[in-house]
N, C-alpha and C positions, 0 to 999 in steps of 0.2 A: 495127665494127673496121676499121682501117687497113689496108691492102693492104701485105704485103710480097712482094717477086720471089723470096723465098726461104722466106716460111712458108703456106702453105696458109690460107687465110681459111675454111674450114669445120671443124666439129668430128669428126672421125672417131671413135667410140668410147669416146667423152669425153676425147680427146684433139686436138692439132695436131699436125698436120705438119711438119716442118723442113727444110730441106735445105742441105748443106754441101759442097766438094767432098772429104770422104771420106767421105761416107755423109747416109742419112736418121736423124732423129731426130724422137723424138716429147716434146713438149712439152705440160707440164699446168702446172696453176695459176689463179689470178686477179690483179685488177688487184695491182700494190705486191708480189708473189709467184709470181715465173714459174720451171722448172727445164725445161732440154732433157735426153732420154736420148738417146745414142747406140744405135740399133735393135740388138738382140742377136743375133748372129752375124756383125757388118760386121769386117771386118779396119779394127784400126789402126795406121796405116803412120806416122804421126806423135807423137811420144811425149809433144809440147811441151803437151799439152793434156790433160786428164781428160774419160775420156767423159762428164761431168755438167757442165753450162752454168747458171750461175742468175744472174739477172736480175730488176730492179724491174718492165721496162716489156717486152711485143714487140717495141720499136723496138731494146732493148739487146739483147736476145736475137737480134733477126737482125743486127747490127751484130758480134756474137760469131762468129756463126754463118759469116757473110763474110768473115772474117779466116784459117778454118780450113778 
């Protein structure tokens, strides 16, 4: 796997790690089928967005993930 600065390159739980600046999120999936959750209980201060993130590839998903 590719290193991103902002998704954790181990699998926790059967899941990834995420990280964004309003919170952590846990992402599951395989290649061609990735989704981030926003961690439950984080406050969302920003409305412009749904706490669900989906993506083909990791690289799209932390390029989302970076924007928010």
């Amino acid at each position: 796997m590719k290193n991103y600065y902002n998704i954790e390159c181990k699998k926790f739980h059967g899941y990834y790690v995420g990280y964004s600046k309003c919170g952590i999120w846990h992402i599951h999936g395989n290649t061609g089928a990735w989704s981030a959750y926003l961690k439950s209980g984080q406050l969302v201060t920003n409305m412009a967005f749904a706490p669900v993130l989906h993506g083909s590839t990791l690289a799209e998903l932390s390029k989302k993930l970076e924007r928010i």
